[in-house]
Backbone as CSV, one residue per row, in Angstrom:
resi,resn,N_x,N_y,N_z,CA_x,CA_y,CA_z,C_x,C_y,C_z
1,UNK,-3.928,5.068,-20.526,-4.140,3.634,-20.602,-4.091,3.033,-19.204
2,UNK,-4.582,1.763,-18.619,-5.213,1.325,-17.677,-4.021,0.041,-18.064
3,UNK,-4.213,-1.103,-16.693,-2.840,-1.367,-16.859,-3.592,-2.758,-17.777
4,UNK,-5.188,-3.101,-18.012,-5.264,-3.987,-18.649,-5.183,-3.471,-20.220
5,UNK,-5.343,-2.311,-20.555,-4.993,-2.028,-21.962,-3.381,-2.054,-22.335
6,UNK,-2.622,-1.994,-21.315,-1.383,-2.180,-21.498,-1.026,-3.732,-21.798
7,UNK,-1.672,-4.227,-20.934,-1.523,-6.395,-21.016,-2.018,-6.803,-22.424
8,UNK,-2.724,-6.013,-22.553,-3.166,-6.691,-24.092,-2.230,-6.074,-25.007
9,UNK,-2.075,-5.076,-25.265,-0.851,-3.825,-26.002,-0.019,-4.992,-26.027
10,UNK,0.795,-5.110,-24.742,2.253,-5.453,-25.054,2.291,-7.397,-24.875
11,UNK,1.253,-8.208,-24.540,1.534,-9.055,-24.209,1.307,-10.001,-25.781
12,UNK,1.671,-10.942,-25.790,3.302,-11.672,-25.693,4.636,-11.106,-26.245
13,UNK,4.195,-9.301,-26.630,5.287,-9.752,-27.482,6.746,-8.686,-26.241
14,UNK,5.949,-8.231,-25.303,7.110,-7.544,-24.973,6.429,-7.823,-22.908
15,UNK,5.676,-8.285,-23.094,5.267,-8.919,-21.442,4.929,-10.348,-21.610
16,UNK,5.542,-10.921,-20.623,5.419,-12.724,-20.461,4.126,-13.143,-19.501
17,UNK,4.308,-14.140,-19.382,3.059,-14.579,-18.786,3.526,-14.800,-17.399
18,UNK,4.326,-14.514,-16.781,5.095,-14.152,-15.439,4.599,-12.528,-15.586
19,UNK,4.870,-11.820,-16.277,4.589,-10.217,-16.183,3.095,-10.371,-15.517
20,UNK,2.410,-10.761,-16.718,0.696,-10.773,-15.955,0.283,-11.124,-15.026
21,UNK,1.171,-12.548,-14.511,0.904,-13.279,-13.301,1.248,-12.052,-11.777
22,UNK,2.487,-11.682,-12.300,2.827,-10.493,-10.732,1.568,-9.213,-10.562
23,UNK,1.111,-8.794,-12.115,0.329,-7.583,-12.264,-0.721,-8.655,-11.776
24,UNK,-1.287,-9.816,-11.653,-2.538,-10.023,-10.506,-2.214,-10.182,-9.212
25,UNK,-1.456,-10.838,-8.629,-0.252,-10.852,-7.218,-0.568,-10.035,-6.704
26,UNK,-0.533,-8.386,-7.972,-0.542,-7.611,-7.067,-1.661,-6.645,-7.491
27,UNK,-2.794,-7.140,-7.368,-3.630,-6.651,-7.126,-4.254,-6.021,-8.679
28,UNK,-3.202,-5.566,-9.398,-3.178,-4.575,-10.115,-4.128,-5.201,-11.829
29,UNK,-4.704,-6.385,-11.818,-5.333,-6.464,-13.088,-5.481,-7.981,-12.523
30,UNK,-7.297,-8.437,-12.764,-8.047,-9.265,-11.948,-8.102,-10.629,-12.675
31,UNK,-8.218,-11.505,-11.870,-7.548,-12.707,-12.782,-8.346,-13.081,-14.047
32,UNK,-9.548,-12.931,-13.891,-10.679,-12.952,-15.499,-9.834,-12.140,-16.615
33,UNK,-9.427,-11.049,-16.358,-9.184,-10.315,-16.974,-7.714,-10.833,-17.386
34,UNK,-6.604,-11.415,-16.758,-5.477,-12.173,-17.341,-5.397,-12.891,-17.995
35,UNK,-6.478,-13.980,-17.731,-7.031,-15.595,-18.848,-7.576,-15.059,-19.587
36,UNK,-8.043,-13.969,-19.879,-8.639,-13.789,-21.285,-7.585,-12.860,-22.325
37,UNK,-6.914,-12.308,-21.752,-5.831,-11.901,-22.338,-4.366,-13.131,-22.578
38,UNK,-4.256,-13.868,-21.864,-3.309,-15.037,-22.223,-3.798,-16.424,-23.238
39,UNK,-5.245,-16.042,-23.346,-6.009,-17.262,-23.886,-5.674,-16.050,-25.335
40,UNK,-5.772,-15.223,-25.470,-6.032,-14.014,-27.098,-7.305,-13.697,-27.432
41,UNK,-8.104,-13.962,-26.267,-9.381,-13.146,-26.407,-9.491,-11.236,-26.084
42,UNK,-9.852,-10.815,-27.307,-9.947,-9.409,-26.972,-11.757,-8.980,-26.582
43,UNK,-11.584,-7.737,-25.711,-13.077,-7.684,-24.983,-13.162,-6.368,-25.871
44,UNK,-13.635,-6.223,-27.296,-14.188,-4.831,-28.362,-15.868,-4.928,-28.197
């Protein structure tokens, strides 16, 4: 798993929206890809 299949996996119920915010900070999962996972859009 890739760390955006993980953001969707675990987010809200075991990663916050501070978790996602540092995983773009740092590089590690691109901000399109955060707002659509904090908004509950899934990309199938």
């Amino acid at each position: 798993m890739n760390v955006e299949e993980l953001a969707r996996k675990y987010y809200p119920m075991l990663w916050d929206k501070q978790r996602i915010e540092a995983l773009v900070a740092a590089g590690r999962l691109s901000r399109e890809a955060a707002e659509a996972i904090m908004e509950g859009g899934k990309k199938e």
